[in-house]
N, CA and C atoms of all chains as a GROMACS GRO file, in nm:
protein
  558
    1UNK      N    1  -3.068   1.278  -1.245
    1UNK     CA    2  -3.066   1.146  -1.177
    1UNK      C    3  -3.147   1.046  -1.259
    2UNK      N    4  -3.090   0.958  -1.270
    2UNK     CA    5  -3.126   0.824  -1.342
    2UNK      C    6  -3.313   0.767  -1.288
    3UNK      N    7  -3.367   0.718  -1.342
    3UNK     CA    8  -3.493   0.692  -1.326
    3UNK      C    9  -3.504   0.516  -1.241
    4UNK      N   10  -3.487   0.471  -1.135
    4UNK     CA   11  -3.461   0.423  -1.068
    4UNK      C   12  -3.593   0.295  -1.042
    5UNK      N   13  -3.575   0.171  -1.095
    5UNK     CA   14  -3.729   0.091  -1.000
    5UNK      C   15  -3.722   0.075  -0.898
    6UNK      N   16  -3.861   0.045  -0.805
    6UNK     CA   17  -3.845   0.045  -0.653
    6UNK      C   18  -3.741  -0.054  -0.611
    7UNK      N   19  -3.726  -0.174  -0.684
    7UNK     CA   20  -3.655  -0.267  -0.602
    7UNK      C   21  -3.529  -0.181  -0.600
    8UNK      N   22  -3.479  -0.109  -0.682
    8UNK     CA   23  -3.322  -0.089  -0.701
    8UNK      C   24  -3.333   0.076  -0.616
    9UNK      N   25  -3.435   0.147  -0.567
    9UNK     CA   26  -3.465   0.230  -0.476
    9UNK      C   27  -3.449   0.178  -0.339
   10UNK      N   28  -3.473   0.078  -0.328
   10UNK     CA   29  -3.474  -0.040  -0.202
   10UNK      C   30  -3.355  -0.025  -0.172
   11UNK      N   31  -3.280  -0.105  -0.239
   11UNK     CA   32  -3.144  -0.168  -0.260
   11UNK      C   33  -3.067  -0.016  -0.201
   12UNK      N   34  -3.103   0.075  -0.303
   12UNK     CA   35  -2.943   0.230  -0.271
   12UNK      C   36  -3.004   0.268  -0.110
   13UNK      N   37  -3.114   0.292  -0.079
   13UNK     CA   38  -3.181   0.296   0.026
   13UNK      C   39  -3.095   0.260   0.145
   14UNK      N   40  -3.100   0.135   0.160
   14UNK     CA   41  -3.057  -0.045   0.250
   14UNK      C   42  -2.882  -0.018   0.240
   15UNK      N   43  -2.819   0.016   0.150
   15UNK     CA   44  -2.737   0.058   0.158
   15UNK      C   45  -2.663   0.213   0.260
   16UNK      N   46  -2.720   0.285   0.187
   16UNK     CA   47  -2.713   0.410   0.272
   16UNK      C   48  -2.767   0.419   0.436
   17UNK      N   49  -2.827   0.301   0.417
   17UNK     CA   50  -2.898   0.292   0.582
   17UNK      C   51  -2.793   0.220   0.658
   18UNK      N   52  -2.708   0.138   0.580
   18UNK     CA   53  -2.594   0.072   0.670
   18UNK      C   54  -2.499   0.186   0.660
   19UNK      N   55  -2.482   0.222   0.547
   19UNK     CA   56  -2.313   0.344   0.599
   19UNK      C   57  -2.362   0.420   0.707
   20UNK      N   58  -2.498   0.495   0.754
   20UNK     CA   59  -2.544   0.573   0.828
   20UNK      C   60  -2.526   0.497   0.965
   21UNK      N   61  -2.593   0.362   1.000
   21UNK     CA   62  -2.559   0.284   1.081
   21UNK      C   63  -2.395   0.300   1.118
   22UNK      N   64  -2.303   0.263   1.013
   22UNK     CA   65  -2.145   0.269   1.036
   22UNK      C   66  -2.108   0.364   1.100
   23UNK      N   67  -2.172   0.475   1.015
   23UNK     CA   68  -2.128   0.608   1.041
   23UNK      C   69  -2.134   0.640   1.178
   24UNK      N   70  -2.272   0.645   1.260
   24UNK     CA   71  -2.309   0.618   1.370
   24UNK      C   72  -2.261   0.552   1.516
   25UNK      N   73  -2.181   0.439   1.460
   25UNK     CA   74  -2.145   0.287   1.521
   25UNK      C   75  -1.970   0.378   1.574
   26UNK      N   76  -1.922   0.470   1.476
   26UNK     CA   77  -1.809   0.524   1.478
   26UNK      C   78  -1.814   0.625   1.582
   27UNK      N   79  -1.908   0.661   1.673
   27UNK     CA   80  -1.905   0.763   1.747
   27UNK      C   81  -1.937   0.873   1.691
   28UNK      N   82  -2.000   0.871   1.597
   28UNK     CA   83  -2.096   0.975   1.466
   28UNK      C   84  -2.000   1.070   1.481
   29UNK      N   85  -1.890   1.033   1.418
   29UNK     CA   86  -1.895   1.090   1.298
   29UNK      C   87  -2.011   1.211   1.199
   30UNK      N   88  -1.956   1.268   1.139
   30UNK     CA   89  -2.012   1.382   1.092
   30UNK      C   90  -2.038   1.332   0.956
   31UNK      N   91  -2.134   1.345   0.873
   31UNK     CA   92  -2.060   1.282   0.709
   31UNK      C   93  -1.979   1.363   0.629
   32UNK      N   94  -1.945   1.474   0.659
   32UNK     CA   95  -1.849   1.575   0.626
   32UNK      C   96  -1.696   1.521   0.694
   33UNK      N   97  -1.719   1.406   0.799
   33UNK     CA   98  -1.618   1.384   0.817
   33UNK      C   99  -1.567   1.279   0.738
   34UNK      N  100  -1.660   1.207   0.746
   34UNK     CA  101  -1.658   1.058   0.678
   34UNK      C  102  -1.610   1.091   0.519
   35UNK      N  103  -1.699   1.152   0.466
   35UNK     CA  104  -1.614   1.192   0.324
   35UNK      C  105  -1.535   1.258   0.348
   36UNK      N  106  -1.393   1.346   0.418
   36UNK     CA  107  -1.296   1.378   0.436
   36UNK      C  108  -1.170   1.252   0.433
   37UNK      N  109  -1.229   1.160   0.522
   37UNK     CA  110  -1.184   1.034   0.585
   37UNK      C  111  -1.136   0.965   0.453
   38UNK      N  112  -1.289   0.965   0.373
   38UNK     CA  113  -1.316   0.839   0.257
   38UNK      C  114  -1.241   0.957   0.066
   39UNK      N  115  -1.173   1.052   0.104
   39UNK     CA  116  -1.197   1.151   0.018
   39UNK      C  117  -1.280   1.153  -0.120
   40UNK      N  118  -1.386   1.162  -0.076
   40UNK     CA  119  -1.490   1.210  -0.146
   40UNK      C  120  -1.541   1.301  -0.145
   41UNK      N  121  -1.633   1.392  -0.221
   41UNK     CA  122  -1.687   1.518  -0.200
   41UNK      C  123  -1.769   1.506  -0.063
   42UNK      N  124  -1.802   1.659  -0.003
   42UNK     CA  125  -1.812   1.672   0.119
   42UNK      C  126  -1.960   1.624   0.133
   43UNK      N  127  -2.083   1.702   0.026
   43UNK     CA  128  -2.184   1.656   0.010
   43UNK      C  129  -2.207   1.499  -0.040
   44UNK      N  130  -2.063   1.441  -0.086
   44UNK     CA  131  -2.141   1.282  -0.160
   44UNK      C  132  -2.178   1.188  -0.047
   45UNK      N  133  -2.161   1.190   0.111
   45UNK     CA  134  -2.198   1.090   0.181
   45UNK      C  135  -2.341   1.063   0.199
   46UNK      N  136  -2.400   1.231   0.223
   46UNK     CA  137  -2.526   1.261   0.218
   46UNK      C  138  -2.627   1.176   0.118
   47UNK      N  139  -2.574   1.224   0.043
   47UNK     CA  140  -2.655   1.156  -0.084
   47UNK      C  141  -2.688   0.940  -0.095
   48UNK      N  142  -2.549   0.911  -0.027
   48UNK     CA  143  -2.535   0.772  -0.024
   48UNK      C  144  -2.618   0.733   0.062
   49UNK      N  145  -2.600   0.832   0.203
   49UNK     CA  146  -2.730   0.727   0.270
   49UNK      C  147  -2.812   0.758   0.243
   50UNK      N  148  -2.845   0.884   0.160
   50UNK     CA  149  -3.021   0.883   0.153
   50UNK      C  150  -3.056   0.855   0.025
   51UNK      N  151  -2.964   0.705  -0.014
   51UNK     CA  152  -2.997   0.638  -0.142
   51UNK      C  153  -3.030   0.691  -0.299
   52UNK      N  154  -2.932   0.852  -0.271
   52UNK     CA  155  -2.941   0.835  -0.425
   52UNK      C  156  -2.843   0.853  -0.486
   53UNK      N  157  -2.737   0.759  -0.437
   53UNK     CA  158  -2.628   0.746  -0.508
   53UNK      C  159  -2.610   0.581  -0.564
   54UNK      N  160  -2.583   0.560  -0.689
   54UNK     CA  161  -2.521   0.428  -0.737
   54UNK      C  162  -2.360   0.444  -0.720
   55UNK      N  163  -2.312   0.394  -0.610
   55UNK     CA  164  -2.192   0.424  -0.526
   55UNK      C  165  -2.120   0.286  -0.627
   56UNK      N  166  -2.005   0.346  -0.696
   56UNK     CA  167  -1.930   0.227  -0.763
   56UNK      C  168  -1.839   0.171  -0.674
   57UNK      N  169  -1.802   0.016  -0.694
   57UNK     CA  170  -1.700  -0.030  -0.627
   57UNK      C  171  -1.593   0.028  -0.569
   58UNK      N  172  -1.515   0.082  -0.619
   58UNK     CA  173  -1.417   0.152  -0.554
   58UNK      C  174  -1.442   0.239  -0.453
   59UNK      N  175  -1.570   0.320  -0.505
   59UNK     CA  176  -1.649   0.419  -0.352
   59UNK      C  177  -1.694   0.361  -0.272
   60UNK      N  178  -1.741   0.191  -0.275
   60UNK     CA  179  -1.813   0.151  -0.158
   60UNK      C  180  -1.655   0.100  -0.065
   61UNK      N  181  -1.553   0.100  -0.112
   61UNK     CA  182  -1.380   0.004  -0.085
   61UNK      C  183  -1.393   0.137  -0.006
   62UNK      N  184  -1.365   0.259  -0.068
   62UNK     CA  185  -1.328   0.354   0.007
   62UNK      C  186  -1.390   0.406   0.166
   63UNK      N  187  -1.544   0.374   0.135
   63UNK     CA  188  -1.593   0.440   0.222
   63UNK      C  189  -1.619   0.326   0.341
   64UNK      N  190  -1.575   0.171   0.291
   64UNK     CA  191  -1.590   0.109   0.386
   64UNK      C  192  -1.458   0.102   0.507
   65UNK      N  193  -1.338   0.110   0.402
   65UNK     CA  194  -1.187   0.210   0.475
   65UNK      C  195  -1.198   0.286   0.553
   66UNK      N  196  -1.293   0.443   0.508
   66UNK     CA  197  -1.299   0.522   0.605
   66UNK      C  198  -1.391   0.478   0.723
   67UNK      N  199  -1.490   0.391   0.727
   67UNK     CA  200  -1.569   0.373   0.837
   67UNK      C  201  -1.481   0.278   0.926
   68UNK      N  202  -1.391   0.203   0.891
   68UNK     CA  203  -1.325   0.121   0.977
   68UNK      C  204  -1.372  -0.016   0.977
   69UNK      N  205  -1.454  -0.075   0.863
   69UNK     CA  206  -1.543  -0.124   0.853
   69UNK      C  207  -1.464  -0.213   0.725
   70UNK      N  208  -1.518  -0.392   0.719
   70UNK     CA  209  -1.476  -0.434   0.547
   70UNK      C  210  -1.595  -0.403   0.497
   71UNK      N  211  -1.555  -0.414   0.388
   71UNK     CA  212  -1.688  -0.392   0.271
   71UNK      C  213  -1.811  -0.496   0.309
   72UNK      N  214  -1.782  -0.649   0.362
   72UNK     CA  215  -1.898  -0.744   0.356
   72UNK      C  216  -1.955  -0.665   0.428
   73UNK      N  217  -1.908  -0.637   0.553
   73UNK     CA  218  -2.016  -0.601   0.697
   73UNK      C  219  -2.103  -0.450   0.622
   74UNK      N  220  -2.098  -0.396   0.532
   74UNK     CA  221  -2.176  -0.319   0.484
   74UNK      C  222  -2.284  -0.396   0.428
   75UNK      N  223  -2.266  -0.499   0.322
   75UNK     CA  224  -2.348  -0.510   0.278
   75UNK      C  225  -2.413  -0.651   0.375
   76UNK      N  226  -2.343  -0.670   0.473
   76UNK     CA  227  -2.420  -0.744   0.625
   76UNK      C  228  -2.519  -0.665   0.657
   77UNK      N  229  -2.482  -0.542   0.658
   77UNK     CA  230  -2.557  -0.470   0.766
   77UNK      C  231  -2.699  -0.394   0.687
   78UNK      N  232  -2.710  -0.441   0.512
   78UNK     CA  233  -2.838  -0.407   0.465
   78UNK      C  234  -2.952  -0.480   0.508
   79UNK      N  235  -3.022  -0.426   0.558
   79UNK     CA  236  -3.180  -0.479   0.559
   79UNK      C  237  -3.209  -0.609   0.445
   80UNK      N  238  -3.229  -0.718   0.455
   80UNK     CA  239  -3.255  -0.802   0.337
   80UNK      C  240  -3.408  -0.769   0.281
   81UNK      N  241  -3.425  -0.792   0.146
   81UNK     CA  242  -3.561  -0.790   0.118
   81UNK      C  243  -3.628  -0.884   0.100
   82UNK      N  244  -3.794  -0.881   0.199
   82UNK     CA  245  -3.871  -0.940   0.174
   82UNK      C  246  -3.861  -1.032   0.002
   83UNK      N  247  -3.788  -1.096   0.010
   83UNK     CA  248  -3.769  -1.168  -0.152
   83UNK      C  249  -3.893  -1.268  -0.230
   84UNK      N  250  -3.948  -1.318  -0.148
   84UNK     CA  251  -4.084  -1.384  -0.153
   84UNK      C  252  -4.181  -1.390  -0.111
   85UNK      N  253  -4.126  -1.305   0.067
   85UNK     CA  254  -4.216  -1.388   0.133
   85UNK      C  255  -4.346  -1.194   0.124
   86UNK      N  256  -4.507  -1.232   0.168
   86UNK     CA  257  -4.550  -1.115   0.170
   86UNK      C  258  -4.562  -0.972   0.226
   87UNK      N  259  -4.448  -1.031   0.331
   87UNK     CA  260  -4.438  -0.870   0.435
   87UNK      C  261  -4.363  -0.774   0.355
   88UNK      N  262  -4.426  -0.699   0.360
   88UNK     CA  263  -4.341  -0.527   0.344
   88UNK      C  264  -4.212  -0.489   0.343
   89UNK      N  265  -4.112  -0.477   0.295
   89UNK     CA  266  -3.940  -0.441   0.410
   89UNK      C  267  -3.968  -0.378   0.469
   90UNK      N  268  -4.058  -0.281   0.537
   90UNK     CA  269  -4.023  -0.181   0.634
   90UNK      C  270  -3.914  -0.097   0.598
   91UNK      N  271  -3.889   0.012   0.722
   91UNK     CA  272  -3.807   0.078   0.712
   91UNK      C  273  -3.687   0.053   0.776
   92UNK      N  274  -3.552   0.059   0.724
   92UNK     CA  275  -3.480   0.058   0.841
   92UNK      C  276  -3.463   0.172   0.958
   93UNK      N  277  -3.436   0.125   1.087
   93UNK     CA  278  -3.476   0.246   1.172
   93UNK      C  279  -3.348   0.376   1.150
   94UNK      N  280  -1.102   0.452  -2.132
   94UNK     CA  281  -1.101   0.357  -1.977
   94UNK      C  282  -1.042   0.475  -1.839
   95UNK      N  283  -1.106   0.497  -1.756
   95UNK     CA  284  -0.997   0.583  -1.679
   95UNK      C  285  -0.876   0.520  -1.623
   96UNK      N  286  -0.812   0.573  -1.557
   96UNK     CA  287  -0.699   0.612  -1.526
   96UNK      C  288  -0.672   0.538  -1.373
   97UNK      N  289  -0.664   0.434  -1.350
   97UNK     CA  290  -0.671   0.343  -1.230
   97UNK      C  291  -0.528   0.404  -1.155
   98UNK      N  292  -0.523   0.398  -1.038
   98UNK     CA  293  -0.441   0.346  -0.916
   98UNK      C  294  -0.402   0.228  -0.930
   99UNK      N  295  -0.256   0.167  -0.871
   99UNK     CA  296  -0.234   0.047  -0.836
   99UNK      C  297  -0.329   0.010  -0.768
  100UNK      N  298  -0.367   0.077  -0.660
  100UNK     CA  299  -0.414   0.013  -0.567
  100UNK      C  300  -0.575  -0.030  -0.582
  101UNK      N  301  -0.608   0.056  -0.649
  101UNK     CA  302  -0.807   0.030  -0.749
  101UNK      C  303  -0.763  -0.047  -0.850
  102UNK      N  304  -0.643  -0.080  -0.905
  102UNK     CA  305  -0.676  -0.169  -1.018
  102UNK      C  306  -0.662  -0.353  -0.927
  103UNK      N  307  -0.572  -0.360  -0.790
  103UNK     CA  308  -0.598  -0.470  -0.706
  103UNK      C  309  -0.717  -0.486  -0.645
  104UNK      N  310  -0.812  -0.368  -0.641
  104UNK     CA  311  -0.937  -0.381  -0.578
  104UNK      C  312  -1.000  -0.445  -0.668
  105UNK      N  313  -1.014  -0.396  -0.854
  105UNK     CA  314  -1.096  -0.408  -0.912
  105UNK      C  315  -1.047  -0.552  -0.973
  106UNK      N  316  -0.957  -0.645  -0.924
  106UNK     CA  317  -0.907  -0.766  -1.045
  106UNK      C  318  -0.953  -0.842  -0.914
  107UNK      N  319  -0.944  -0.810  -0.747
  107UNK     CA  320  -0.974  -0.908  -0.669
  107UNK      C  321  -1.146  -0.908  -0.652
  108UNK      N  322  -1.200  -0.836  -0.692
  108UNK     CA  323  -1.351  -0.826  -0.740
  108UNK      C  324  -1.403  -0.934  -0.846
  109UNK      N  325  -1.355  -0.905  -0.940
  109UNK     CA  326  -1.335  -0.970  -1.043
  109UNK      C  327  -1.256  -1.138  -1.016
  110UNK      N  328  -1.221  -1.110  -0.939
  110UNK     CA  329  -1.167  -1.244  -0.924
  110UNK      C  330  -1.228  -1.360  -0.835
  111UNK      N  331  -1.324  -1.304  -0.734
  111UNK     CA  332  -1.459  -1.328  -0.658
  111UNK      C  333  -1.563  -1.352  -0.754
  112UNK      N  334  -1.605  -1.292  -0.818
  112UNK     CA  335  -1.686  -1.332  -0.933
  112UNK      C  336  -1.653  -1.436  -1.000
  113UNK      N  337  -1.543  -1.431  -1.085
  113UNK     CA  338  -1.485  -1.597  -1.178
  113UNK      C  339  -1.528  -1.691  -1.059
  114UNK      N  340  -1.462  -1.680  -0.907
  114UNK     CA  341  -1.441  -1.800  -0.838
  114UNK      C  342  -1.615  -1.868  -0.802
  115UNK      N  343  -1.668  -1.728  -0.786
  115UNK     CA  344  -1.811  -1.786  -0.751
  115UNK      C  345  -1.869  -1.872  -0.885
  116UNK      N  346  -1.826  -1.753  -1.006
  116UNK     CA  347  -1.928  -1.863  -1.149
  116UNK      C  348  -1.884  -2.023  -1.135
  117UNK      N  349  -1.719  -2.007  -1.138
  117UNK     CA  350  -1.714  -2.155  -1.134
  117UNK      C  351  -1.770  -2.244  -1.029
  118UNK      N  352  -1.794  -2.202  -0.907
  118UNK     CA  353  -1.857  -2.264  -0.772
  118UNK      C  354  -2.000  -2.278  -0.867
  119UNK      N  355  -2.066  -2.240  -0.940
  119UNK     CA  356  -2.200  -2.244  -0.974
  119UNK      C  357  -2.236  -2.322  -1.105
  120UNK      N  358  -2.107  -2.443  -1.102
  120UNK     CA  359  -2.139  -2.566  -1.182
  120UNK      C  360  -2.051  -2.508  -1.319
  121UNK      N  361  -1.970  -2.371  -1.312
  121UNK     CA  362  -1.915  -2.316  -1.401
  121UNK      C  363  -2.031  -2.312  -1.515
  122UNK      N  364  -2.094  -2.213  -1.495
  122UNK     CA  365  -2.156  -2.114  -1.638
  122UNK      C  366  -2.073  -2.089  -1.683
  123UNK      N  367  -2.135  -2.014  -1.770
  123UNK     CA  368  -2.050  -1.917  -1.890
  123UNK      C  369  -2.038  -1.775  -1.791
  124UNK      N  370  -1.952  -1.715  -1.878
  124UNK     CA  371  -1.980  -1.544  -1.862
  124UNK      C  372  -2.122  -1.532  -1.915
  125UNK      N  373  -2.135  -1.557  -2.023
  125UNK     CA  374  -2.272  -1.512  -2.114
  125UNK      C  375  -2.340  -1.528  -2.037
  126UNK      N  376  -2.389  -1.710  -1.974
  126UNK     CA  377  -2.482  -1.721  -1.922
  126UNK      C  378  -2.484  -1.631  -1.748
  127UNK      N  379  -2.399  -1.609  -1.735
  127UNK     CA  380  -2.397  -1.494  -1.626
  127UNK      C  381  -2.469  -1.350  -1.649
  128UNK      N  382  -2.382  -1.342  -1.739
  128UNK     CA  383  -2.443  -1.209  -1.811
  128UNK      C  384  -2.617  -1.207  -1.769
  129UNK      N  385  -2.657  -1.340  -1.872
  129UNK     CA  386  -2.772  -1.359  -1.896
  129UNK      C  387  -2.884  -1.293  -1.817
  130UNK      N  388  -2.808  -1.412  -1.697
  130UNK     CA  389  -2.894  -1.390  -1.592
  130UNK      C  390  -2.886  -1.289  -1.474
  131UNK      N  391  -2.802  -1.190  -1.491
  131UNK     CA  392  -2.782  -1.040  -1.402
  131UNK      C  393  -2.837  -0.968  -1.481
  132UNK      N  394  -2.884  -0.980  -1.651
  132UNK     CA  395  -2.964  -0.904  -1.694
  132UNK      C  396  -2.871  -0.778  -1.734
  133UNK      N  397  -2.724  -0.789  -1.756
  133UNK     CA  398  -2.589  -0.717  -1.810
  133UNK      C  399  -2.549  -0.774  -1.959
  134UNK      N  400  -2.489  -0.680  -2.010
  134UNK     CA  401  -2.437  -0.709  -2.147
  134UNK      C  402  -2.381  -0.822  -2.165
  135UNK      N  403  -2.363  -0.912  -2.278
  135UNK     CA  404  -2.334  -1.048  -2.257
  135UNK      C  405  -2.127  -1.039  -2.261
  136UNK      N  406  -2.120  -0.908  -2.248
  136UNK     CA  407  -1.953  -0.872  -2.254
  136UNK      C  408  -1.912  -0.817  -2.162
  137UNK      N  409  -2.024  -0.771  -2.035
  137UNK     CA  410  -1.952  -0.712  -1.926
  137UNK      C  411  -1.906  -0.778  -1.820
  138UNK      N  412  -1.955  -0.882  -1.828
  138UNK     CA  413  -1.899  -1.003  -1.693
  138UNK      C  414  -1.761  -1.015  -1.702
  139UNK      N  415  -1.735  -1.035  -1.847
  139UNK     CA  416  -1.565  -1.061  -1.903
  139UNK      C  417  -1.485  -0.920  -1.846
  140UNK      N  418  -1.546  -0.828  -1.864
  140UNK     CA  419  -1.463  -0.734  -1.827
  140UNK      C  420  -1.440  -0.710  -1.668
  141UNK      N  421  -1.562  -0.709  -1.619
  141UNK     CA  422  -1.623  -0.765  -1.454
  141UNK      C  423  -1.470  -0.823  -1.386
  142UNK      N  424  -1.491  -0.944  -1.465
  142UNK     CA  425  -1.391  -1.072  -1.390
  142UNK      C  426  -1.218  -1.020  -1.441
  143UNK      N  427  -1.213  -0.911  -1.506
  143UNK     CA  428  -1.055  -0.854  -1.619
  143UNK      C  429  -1.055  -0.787  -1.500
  144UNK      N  430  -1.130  -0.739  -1.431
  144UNK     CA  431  -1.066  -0.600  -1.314
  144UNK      C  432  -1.056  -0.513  -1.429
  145UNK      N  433  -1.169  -0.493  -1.538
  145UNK     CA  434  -1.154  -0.356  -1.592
  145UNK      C  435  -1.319  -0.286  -1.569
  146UNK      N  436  -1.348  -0.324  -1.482
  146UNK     CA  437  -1.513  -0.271  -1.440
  146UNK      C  438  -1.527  -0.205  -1.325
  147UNK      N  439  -1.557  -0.130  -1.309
  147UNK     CA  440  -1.553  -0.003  -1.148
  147UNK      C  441  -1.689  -0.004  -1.145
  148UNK      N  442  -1.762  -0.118  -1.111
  148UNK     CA  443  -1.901  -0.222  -1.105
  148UNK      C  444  -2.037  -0.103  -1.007
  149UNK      N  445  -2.092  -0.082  -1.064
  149UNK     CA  446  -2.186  -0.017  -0.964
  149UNK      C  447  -2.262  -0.071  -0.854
  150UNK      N  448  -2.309  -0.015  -0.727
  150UNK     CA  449  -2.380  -0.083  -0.635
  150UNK      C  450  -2.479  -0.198  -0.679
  151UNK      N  451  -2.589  -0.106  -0.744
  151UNK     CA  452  -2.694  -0.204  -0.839
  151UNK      C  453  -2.670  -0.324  -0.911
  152UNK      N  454  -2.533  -0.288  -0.969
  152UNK     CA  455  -2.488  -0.406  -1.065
  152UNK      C  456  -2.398  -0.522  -1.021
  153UNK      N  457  -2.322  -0.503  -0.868
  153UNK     CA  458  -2.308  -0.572  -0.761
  153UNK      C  459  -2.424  -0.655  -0.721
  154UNK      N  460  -2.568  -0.626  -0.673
  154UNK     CA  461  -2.622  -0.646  -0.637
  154UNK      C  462  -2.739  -0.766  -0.725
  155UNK      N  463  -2.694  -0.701  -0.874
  155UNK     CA  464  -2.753  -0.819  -0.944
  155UNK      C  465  -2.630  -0.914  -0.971
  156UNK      N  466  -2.532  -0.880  -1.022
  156UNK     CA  467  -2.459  -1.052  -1.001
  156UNK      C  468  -2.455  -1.125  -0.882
  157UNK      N  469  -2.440  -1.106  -0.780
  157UNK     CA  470  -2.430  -1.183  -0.650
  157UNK      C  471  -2.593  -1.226  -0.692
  158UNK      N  472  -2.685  -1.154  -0.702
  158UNK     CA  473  -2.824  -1.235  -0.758
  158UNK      C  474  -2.785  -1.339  -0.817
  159UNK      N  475  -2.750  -1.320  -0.932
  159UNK     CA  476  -2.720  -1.404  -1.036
  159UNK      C  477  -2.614  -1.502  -0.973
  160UNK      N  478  -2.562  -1.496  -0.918
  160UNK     CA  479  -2.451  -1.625  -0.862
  160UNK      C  480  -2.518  -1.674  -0.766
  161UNK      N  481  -2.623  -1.628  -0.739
  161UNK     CA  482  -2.719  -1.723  -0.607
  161UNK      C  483  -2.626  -1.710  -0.477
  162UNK      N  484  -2.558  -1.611  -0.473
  162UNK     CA  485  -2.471  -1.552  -0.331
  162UNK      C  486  -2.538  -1.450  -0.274
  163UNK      N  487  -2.454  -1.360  -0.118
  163UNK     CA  488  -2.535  -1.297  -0.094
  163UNK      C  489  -2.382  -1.204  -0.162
  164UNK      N  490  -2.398  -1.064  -0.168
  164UNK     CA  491  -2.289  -0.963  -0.229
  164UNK      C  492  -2.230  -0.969  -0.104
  165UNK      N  493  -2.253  -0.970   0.042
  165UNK     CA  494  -2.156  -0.985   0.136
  165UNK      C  495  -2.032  -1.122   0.082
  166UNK      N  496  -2.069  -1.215   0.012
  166UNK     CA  497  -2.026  -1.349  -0.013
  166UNK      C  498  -1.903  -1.283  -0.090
  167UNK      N  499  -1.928  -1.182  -0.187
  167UNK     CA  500  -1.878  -1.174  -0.323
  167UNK      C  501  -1.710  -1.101  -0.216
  168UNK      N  502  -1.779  -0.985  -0.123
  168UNK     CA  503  -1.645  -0.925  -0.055
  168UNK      C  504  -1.578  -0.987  -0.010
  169UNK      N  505  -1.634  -1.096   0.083
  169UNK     CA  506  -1.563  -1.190   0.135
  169UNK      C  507  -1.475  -1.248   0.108
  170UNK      N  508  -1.475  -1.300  -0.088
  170UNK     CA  509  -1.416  -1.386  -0.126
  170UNK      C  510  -1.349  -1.292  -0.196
  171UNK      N  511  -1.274  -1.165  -0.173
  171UNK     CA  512  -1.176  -1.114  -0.226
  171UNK      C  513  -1.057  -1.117  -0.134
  172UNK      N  514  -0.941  -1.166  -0.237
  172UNK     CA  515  -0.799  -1.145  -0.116
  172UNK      C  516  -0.826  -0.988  -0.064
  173UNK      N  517  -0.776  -0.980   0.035
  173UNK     CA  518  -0.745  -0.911   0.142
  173UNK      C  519  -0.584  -0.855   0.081
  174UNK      N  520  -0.605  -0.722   0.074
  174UNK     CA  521  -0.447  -0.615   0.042
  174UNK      C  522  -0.354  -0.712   0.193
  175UNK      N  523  -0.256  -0.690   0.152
  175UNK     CA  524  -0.181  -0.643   0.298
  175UNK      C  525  -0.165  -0.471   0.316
  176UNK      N  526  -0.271  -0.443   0.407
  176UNK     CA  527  -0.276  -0.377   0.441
  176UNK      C  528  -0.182  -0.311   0.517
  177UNK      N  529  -0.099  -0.273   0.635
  177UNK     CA  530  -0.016  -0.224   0.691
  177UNK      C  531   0.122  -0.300   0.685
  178UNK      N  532   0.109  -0.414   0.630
  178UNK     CA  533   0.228  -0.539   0.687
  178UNK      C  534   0.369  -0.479   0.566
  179UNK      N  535   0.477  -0.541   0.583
  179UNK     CA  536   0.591  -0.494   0.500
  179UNK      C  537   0.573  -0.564   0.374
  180UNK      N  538   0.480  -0.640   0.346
  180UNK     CA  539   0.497  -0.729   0.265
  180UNK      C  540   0.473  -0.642   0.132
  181UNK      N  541   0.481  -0.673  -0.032
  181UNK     CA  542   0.438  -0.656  -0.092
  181UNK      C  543   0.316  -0.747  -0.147
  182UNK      N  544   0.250  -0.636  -0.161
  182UNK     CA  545   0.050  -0.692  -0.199
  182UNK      C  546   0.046  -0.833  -0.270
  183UNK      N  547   0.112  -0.859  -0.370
  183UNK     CA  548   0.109  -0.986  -0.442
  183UNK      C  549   0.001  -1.015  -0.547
  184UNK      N  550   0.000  -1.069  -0.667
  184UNK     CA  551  -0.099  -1.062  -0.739
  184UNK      C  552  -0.208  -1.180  -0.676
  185UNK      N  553  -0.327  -1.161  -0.691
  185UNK     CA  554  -0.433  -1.237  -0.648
  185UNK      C  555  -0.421  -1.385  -0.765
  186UNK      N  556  -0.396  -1.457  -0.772
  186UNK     CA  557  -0.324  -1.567  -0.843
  186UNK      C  558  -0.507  -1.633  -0.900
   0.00000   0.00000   0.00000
């Protein structure tokens, strides 16, 4: 795995925290299902929400397909980052 | 180059085609100066905006930086497949 800075740890993070959200939002879904759905490997959903995947375009098209979901409302549904201001991001829940 | 789908190579030119529309919304830069400022090769934007780039999360995340958008902006502003309808897809013009 690639050597990652925090902001861009943030970022795959905030990501994976919205497909998990999606995932969730779907009547949870399994992520074994979701990558069935999205055909991707069974283990790759895992990995996405728990941010350590650099998910390429076409995988984020796909997996926003399988969630039932467009692609914006994924990246709607990331946590924004503190960009200037001094608070923390927190976690998403 | 791999081996695209019809249907990933309309994902990846209406991507690309969100990008051109935003640079020019942004007083029309260059590619370069796009490049520049996502901190990407001063040749990958061109390819970016060709629909020959299968763009990573991260690297999503810095052009919409760099276009002063949010990356929800960037999905947004991709045509939409026809999805279920009889129509044929149509090139993104």
């Amino acid at each position: 795995m690639p050597e990652y800075s925090n902001k861009d740890v943030s970022i795959l993070k905030a990501f994976g925290g919205a497909v998990r959200d999606k995932r969730k939002a779907l009547g949870s879904i399994s992520q074994e299902e979701l990558a069935d759905r999205a055909g991707v490997h069974r283990t790759y959903i895992g990995g996405v929400e728990q941010g350590r995947r650099n998910v390429s375009l076409l995988t984020i098209i796909k997996i926003a397909e399988a969630l039932a979901v467009e692609p914006e409302d994924l990246f709607a549904a990331m946590p924004k980052p503190a960009n200037s201001a001094g608070s923390t991001p927190g976690r998403s829940a």
